[in-house]
LODO-71568 format. One line per field, with one value per residue (C-alpha): residue number from 0; x negated, y negated, z negated; residue in one letter. Coordinates in nm, 4 decimals. Example, Ala and Ser with C-alpha at 12.3 -4.5 7.8 and 13.67 -1.06 7.14 Angstrom:
n = 0, 1
px = -1.2300, -1.3670
py = 0.4500, 0.1060
pz = -0.7800, -0.7140
res = A, S
//
This chain:
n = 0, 1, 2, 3, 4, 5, 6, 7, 8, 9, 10, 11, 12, 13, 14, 15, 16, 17, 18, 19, 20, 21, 22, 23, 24, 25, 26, 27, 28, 29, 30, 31, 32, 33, 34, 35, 36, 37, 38, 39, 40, 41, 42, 43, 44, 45, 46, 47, 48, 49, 50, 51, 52, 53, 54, 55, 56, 57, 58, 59, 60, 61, 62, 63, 64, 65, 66, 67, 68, 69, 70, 71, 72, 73, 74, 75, 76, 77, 78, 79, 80, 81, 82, 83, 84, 85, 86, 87, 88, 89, 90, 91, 92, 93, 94, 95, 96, 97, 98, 99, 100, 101, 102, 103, 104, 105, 106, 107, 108, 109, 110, 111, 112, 113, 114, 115, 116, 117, 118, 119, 120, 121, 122, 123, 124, 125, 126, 127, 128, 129, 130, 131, 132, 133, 134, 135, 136, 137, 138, 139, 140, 141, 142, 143, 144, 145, 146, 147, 148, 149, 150, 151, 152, 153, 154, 155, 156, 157, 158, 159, 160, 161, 162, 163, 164, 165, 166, 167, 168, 169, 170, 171, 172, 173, 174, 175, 176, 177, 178, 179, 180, 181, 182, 183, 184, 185, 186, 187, 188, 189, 190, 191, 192, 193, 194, 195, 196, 197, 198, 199, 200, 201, 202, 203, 204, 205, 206, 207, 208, 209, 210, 211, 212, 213, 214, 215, 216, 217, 218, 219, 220, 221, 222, 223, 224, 225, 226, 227, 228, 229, 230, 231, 232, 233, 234, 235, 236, 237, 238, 239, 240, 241, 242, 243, 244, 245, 246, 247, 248, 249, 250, 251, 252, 253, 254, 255, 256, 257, 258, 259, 260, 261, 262, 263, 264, 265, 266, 267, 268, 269, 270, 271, 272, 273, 274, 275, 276, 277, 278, 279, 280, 281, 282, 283, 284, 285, 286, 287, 288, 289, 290, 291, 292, 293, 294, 295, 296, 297, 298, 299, 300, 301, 302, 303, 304, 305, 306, 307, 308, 309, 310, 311, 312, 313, 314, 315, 316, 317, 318, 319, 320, 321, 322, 323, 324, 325, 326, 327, 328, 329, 330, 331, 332, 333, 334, 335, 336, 337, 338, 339, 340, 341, 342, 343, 344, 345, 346, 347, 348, 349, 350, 351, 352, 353, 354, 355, 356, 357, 358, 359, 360, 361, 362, 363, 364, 365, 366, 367, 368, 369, 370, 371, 372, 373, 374, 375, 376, 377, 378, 379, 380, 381, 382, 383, 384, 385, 386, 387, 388, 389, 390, 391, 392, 393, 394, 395, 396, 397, 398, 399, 400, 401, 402, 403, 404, 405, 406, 407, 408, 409, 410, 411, 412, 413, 414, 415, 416, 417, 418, 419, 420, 421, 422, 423, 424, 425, 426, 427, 428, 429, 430, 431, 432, 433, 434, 435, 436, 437, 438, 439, 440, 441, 442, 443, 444, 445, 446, 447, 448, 449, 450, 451, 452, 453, 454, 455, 456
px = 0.9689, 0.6311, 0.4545, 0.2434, 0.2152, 0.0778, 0.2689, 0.1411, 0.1650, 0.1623, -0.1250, -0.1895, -0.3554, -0.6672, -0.7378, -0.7842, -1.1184, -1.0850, -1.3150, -1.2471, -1.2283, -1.1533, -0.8331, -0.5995, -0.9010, -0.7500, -0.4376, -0.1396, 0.1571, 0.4102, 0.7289, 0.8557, 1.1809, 1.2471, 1.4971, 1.3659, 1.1646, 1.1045, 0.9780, 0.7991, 0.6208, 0.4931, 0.3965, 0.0488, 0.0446, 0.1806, -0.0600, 0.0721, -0.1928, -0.0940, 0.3112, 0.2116, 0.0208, 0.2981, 0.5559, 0.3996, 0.3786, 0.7313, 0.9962, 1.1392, 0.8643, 0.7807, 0.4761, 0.4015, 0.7531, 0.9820, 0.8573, 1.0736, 0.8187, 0.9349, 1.2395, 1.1410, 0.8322, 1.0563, 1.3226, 1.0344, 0.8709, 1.2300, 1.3235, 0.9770, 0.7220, 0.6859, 0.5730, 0.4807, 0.2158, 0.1081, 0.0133, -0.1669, -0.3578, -0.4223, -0.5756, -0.8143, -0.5702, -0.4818, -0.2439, -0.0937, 0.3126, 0.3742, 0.2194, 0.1339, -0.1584, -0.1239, -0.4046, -0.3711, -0.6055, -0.7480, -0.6385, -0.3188, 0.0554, 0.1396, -0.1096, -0.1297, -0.0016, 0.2789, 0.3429, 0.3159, 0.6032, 0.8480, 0.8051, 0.8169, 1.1558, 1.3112, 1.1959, 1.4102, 1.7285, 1.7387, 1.6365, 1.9637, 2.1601, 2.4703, 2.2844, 2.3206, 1.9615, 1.8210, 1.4617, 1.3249, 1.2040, 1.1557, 0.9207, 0.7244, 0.7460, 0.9454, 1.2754, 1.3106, 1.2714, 1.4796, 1.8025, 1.7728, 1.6823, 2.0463, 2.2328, 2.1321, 2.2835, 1.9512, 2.0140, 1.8128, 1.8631, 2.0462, 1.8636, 2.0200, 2.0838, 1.7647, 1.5822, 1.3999, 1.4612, 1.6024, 1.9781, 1.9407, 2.2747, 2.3918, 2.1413, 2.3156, 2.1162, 2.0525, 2.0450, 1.7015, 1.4784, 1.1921, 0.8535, 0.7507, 0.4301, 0.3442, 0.3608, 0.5982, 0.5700, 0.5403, 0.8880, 1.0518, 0.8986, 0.9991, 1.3567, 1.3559, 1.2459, 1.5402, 1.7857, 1.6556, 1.6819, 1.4630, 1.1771, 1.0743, 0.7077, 0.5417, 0.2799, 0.0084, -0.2941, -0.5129, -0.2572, -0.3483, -0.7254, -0.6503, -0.4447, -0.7508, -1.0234, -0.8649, -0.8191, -1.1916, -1.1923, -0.9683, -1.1652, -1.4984, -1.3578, -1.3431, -1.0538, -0.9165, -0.9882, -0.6957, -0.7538, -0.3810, -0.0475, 0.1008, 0.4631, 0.3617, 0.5181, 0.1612, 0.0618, 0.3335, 0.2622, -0.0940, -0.1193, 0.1427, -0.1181, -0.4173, -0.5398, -0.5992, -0.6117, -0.5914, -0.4345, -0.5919, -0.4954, -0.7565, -1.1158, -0.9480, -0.8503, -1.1549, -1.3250, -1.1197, -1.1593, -1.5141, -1.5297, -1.3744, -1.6127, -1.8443, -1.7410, -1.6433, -2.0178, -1.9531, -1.7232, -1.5564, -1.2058, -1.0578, -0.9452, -0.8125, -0.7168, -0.3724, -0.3383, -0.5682, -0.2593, -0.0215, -0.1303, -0.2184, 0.1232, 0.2924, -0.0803, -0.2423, -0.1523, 0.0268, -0.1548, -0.4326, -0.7075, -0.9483, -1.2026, -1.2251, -1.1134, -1.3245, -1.6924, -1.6517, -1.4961, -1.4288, -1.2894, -1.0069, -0.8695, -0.4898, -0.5515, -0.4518, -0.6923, -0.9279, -1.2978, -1.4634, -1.3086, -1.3076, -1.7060, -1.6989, -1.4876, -1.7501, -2.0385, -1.9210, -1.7693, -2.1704, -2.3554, -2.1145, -2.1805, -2.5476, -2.5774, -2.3319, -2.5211, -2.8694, -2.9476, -3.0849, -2.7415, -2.4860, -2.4108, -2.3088, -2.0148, -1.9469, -1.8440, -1.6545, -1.4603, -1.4100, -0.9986, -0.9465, -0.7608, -0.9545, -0.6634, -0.6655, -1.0168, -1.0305, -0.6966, -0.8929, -1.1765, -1.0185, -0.8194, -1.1632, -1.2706, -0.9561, -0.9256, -1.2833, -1.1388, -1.0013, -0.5993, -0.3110, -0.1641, -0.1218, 0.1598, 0.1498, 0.3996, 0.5090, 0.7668, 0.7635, 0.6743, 0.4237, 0.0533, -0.0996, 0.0068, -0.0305, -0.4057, -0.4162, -0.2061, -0.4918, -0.7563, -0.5903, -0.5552, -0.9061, -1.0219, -0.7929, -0.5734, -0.2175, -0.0490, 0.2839, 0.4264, 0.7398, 0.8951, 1.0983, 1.2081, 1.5090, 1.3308, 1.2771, 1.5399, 1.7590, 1.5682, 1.1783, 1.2152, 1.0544, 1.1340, 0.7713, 0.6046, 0.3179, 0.0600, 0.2053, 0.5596, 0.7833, 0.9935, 0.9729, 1.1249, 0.9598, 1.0675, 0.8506, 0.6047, 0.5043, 0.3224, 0.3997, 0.2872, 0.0219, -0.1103, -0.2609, -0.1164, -0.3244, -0.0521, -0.1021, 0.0932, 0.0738, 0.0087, 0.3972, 0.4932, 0.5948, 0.4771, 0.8740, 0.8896, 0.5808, 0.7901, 1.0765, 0.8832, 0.6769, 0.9959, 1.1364, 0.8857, 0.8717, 1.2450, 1.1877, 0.8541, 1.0944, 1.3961, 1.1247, 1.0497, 1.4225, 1.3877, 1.0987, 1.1906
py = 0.2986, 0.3407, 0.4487, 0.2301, 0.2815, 0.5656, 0.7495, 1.0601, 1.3865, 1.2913, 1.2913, 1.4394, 1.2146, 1.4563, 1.3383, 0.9942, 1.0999, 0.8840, 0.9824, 1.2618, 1.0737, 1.3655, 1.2653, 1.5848, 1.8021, 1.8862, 2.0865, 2.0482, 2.2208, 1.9285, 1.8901, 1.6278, 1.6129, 1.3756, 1.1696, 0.7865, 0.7034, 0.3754, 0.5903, 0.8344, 0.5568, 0.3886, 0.6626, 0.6928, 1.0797, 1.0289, 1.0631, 0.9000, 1.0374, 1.3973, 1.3292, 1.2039, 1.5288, 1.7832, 1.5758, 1.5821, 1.9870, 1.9935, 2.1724, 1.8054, 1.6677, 1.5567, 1.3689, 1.5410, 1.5201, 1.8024, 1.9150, 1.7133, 1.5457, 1.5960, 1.4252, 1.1867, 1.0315, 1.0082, 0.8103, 0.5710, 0.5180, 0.4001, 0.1557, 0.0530, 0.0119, -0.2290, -0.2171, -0.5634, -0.5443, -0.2325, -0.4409, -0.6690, -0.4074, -0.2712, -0.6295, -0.6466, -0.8032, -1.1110, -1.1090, -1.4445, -1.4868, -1.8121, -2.0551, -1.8923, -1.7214, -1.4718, -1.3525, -1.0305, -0.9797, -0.6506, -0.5288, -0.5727, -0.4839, -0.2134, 0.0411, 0.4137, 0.3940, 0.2238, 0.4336, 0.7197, 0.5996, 0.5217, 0.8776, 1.0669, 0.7960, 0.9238, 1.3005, 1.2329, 1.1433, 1.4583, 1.6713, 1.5897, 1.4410, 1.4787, 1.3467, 0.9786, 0.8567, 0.5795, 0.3866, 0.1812, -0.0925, -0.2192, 0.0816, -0.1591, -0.5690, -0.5530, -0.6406, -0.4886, -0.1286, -0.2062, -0.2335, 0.0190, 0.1943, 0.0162, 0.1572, 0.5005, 0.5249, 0.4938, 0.2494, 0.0439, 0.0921, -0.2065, -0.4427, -0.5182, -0.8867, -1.1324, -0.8906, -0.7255, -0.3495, -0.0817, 0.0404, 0.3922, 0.4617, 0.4121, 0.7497, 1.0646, 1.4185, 1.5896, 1.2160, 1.1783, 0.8650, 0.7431, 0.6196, 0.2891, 0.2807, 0.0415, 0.3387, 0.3127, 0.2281, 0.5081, 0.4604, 0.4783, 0.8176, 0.9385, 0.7751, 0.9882, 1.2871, 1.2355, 1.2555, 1.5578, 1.3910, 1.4884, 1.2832, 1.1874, 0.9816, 0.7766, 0.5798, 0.4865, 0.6977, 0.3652, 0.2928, 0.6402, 0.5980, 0.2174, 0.4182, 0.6729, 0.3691, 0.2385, 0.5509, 0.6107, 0.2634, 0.4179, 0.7272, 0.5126, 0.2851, -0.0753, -0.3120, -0.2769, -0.6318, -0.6098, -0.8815, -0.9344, -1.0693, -0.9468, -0.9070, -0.7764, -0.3556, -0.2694, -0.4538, -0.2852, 0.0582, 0.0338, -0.1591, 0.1469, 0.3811, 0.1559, 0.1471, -0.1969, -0.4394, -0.7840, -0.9586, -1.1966, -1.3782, -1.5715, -1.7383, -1.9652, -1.7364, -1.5178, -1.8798, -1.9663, -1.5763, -1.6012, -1.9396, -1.7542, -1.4484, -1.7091, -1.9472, -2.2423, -2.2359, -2.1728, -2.4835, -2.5409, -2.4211, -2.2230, -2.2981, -2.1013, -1.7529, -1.7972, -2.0400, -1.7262, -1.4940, -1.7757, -1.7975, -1.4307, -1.3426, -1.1471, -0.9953, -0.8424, -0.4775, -0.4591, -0.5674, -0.7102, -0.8914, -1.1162, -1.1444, -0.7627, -0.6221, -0.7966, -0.6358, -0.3872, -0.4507, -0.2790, -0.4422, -0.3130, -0.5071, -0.5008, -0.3152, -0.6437, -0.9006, -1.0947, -0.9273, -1.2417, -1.3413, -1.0133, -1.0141, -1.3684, -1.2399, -0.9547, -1.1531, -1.4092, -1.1453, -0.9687, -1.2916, -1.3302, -1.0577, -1.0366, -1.3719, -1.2272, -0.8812, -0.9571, -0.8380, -0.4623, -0.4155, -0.5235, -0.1465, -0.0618, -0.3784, -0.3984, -0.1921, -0.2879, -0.0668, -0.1923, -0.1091, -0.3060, -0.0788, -0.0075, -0.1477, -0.4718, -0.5357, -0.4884, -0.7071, -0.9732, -0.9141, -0.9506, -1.2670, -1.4286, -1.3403, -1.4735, -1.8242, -1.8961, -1.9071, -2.1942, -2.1444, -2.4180, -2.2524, -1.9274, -1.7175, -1.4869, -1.2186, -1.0500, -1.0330, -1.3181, -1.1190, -0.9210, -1.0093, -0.9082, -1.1187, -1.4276, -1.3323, -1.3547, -1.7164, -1.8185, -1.7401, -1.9423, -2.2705, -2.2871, -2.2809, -2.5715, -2.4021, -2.4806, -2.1271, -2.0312, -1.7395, -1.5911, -1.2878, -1.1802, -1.3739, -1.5293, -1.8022, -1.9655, -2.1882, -2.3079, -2.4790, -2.5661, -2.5656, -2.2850, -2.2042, -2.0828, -2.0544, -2.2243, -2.0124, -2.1992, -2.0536, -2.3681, -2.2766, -2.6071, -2.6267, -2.7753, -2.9770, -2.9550, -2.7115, -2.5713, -2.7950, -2.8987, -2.7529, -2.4675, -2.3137, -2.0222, -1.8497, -1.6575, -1.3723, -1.0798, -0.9072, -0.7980, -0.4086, -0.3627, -0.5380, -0.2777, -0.3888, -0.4135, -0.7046, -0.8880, -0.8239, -0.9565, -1.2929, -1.3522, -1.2967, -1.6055, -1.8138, -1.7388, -1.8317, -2.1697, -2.2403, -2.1116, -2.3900, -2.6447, -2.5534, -2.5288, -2.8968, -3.0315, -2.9249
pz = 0.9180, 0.8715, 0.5415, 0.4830, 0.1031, 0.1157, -0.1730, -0.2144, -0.4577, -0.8570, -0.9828, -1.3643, -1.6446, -1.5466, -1.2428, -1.3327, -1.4910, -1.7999, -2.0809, -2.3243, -2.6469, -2.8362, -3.0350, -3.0134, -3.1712, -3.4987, -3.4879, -3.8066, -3.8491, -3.7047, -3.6545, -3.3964, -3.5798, -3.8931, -4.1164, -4.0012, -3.7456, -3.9423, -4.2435, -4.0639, -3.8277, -4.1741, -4.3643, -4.4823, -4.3634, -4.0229, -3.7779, -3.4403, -3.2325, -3.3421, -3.3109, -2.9389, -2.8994, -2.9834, -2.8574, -2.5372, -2.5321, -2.6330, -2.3839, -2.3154, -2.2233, -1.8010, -1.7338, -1.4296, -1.1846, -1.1275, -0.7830, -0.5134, -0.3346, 0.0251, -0.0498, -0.2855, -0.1017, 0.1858, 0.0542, -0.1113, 0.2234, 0.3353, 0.0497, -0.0698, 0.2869, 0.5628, 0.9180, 0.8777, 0.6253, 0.8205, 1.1202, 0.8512, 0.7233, 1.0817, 1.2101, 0.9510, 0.6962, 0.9109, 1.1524, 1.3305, 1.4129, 1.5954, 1.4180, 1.1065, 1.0441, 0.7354, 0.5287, 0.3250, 0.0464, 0.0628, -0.2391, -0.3408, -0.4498, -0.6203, -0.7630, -0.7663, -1.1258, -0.9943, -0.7191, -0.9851, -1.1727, -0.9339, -0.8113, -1.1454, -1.1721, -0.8604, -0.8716, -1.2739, -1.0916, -0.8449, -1.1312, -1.3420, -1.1089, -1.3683, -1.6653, -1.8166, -1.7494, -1.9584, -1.9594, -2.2749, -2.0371, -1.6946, -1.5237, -1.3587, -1.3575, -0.9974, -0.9601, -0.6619, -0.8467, -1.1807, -0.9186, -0.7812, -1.0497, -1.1732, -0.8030, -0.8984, -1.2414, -1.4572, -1.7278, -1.9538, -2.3369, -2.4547, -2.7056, -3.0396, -3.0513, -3.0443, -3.2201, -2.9481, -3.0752, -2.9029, -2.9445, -2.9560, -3.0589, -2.6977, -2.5943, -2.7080, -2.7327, -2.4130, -2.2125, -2.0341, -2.1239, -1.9359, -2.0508, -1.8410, -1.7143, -1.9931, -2.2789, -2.5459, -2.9288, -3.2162, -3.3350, -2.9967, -2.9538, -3.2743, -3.1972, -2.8850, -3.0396, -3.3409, -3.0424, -2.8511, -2.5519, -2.2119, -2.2020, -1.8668, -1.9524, -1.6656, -1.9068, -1.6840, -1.7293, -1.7724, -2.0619, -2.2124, -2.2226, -2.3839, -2.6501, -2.6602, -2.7556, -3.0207, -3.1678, -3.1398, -3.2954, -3.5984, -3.6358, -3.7230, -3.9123, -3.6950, -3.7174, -3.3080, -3.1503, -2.8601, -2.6102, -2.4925, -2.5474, -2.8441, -2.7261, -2.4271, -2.3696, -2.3501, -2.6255, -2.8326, -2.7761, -2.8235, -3.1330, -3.3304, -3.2306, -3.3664, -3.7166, -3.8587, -3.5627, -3.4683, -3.1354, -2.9472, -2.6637, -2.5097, -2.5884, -2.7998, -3.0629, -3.0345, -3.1362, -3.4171, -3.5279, -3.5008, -3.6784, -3.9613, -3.9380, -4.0138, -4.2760, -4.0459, -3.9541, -3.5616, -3.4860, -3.7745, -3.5839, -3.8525, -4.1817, -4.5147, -4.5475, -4.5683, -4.2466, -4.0590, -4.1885, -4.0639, -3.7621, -3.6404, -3.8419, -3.5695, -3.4297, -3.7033, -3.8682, -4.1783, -4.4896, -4.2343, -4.4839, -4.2415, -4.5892, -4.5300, -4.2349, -3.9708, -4.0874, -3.8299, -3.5070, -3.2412, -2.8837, -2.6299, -2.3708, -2.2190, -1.9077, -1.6934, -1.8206, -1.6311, -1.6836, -1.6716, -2.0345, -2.1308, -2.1113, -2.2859, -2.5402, -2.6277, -2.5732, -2.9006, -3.0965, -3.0418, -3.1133, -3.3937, -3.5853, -3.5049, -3.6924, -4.0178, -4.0363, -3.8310, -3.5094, -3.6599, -3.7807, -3.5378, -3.3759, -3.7114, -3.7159, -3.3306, -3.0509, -2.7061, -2.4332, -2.1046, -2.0950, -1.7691, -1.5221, -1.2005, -0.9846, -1.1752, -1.1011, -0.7620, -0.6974, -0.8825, -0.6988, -0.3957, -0.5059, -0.5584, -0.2181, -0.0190, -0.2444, -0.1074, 0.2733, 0.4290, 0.4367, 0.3196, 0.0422, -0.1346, -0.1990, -0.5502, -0.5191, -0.8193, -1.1272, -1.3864, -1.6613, -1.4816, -1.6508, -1.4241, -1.1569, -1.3923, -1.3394, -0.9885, -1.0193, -1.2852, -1.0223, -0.7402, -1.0082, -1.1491, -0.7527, -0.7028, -0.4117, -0.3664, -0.5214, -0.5115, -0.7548, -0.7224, -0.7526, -0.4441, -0.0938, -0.3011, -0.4445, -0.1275, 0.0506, 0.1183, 0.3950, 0.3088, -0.0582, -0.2813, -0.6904, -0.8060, -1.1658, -1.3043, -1.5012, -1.8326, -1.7874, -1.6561, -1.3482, -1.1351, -0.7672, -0.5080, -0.1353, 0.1913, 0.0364, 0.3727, 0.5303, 0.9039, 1.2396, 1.2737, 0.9110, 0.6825, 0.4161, 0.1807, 0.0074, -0.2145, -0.4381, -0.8184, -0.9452, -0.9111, -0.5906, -0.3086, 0.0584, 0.1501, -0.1049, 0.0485, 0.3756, 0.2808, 0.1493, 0.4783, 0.7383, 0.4692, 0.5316, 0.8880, 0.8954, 0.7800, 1.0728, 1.3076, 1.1951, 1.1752, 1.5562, 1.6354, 1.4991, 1.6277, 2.0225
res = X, X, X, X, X, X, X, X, X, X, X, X, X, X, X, X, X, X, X, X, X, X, X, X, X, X, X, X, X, X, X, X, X, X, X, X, X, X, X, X, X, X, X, X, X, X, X, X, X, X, X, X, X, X, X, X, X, X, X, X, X, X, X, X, X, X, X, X, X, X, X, X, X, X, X, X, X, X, X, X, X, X, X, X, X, X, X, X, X, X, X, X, X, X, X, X, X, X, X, X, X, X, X, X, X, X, X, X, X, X, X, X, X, X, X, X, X, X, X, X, X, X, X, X, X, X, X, X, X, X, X, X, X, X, X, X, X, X, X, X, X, X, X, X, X, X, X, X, X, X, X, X, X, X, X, X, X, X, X, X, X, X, X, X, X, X, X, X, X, X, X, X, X, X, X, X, X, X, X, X, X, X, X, X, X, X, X, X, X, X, X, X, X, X, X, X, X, X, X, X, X, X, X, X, X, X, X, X, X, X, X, X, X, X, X, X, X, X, X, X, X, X, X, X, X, X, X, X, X, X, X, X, X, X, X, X, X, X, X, X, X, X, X, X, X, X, X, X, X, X, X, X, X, X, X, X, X, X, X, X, X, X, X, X, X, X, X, X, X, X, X, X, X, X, X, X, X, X, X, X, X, X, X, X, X, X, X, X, X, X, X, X, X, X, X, X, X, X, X, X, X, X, X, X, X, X, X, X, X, X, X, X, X, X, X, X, X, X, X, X, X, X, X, X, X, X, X, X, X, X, X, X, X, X, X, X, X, X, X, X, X, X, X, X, X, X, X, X, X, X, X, X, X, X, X, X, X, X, X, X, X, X, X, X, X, X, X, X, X, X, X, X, X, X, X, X, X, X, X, X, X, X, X, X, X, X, X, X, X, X, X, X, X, X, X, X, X, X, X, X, X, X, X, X, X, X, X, X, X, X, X, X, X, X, X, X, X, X, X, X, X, X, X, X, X, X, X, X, X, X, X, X, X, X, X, X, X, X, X, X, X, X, X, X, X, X, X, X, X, X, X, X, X, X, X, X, X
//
């Protein structure tokens, strides 16, 4: 089968060029070993940034594979490629069976971060093939790679109850746990390190350099703005390494923040201090005091965001500020980092391109929980096209009928939604869809054209 994916050898957190922030510059006796990660995550001496540093020099630490390419870029291009996007890509990203015509965007599916981390994953497996292998959560938002992640014995660490935390008990010392590309949170590490277990990391290197800003943002003293979803993995891991920070989803809440900043005085949004505290209750830091902790801010962004808010967002936050402290002062209270990953971007940017063509509909390929992708969906519903989302080829059928998410999160199914006779499908994929999955969608749909033919003869 031909590899179209072009997987290729690992590359190092170096050779992503992200900016030297300076944050591992002062070296302390450390030990990566202690009583509670609870305790040791909350007290004041801990310094995350410096646990991450030695426990990334430690002996059981991999961020880098374990030297089976050959083998494990050929079983990838077998499981996780397509021929069929290959003659896409090869026709100028349209390509016509029958009677539909299929436009690829020409950026899409899964990323070279992606692509990273399934490798380092699969190089883990044939370096301790014995070994009970665990991961903290899904690698990547595909379904497609968390089973088979599941056929080759690496597990997920169970979650204790509703509560959302890891159960750690399950991982005994020696197992090897992997990093998703998403990062993981202070206390996981430190859980990790308690056990002594073989740490296999595959954080995203655009993950890193968000973890690197808001440090900066810590060193000088800003409360981290995060422009995200709070419970999102990312989200998570970034905000334990953060000093004081608040997390904000969308324009909205940058408003009503704003409105606050300002005394009611921008559009009278916001209210007392205590409803602020209510309502940011589960996206602020601990002890978070809006009254004191928003004189100096400093903004990040969730590496999957669209940029378009994420320039409106600094743009008020600016203007804000400028009108609290006056224009000559506002580099002394504000400072924003563009976060987005370069991969994002250009799948947006692409997505923007192919919604302004004439086609039917558009098909959104990616996992539910998968933010990105939710971006791409947003894109296709403020131009007004008829966009499909789903995750994998199982969501369509039986017969013409498709079970697709809407950008608010309901699941609805849908009869007839391809249209009869001749059309054009616009399709791309999200930063962790493999080509084989887009595949697997399009010979779907051109199942049901062909039954409609069957029919119609």
């Amino acid at each position: 089968m031909a590899i179209s994916l072009q997987f290729c050898r690992i590359p190092t957190l170096a050779a992503f060029s992200l900016p030297e922030t300076g944050i591992f510059r002062q070296r302390k006796p450390f030990s990566v070993r202690c009583s509670s990660s609870k305790q040791a995550a909350a007290s004041s001496e801990f310094d995350a940034n410096v646990f991450r540093h030695n426990l990334t020099r430690s002996k059981n630490y991999n961020g880098e594979g374990f030297g089976h390419e050959e083998k494990t870029l050929e079983q990838i291009g077998k499981e996780y490629t397509s021929d069929m996007i290959k003659t896409l890509k090869e026709n100028g990203h349209e390509y016509r069976w029958g009677n539909v015509t299929v436009k690829l965007a020409e950026a899409y599916g899964i990323c070279e971060g992606g692509k990273r981390a399934i490798q380092i994953a699969y190089e883990a497996r044939k370096q301790f093939p014995t070994h009970k292998i665990w991961h903290t959560y899904d690698i990547l938002h595909s379904p497609m790679l968390n089973q088979r992640l599941g056929e080759i014995e690496v597990k997920r660490i169970p979650l204790v109850g509703e509560t959302g935390k890891k159960q750690f008990d399950v991982v005994d010392e020696g197992d090897v746990v992997i990093i998703p590309a998403f990062g993981a949170a202070v206390d996981e590490m430190l859980a990790m390190s308690e056990k002594n277990v073989q740490i296999v990391d595959t954080t995203c290197p655009w993950v890193v350099k968000f973890w690197n800003t808001v440090e900066e943002f810590k060193k000088g003293e800003y409360t981290s703005m995060i422009h995200g979803n709070y419970s999102h993995r990312e989200i998570v891991a970034t905000a334990s390494f953060a000093g004081k920070y608040i997390i904000v989803k969308d324009m909205k809440e940058v408003t009503y923040v704003c409105d606050y900043i300002l005394g009611g005085g921008l559009d009278g949004s916001s209210s007392t201090k205590e409803e602020f505290l209510e309502k940011f209750k589960f996206a602020v830091s601990k002890g978070f005091d809006p009254d004191q902790d928003l004189e100096k801010i400093g903004i990040a962004n969730q590496t999957t965001m669209l940029q378009g808010e994420r320039e409106d967002i600094g743009k008020l936050v600016e203007r804000t500020l400028m009108q609290k402290y006056g224009v000559q002062n506002v580099n002394k209270h504000f400072i924003s980092y563009n976060t987005l990953c370069d991969a994002t971007q250009e799948r947006q940017d692409a997505m923007h391109k192919l919604v302004n063509q004439e086609m039917d509909l558009m098909l959104i390929i990616g996992g539910w929980n998968s933010s990105n992708t939710s971006r791409l969906k947003k894109i296709a519903d403020e131009h007004g096209i008829s966009s499909y989302w789903i995750d994998n080829e199982k969501r369509i059928g039986p017969g013409n009928r498709i079970n697709h998410k809407l950008m608010h999160g309901e699941l609805v199914e849908k009869e007839n939604w391809l249209p009869e006779g001749p059309i054009k499908i616009g399709i791309t994929g999200g930063a962790s869809t493999p080509d084989k999955v887009i595949e697997d969608v399009l010979l779907k749909v051109l199942d049901v054209k062909h039954e409609e033919a069957l029919q119609l003869a």
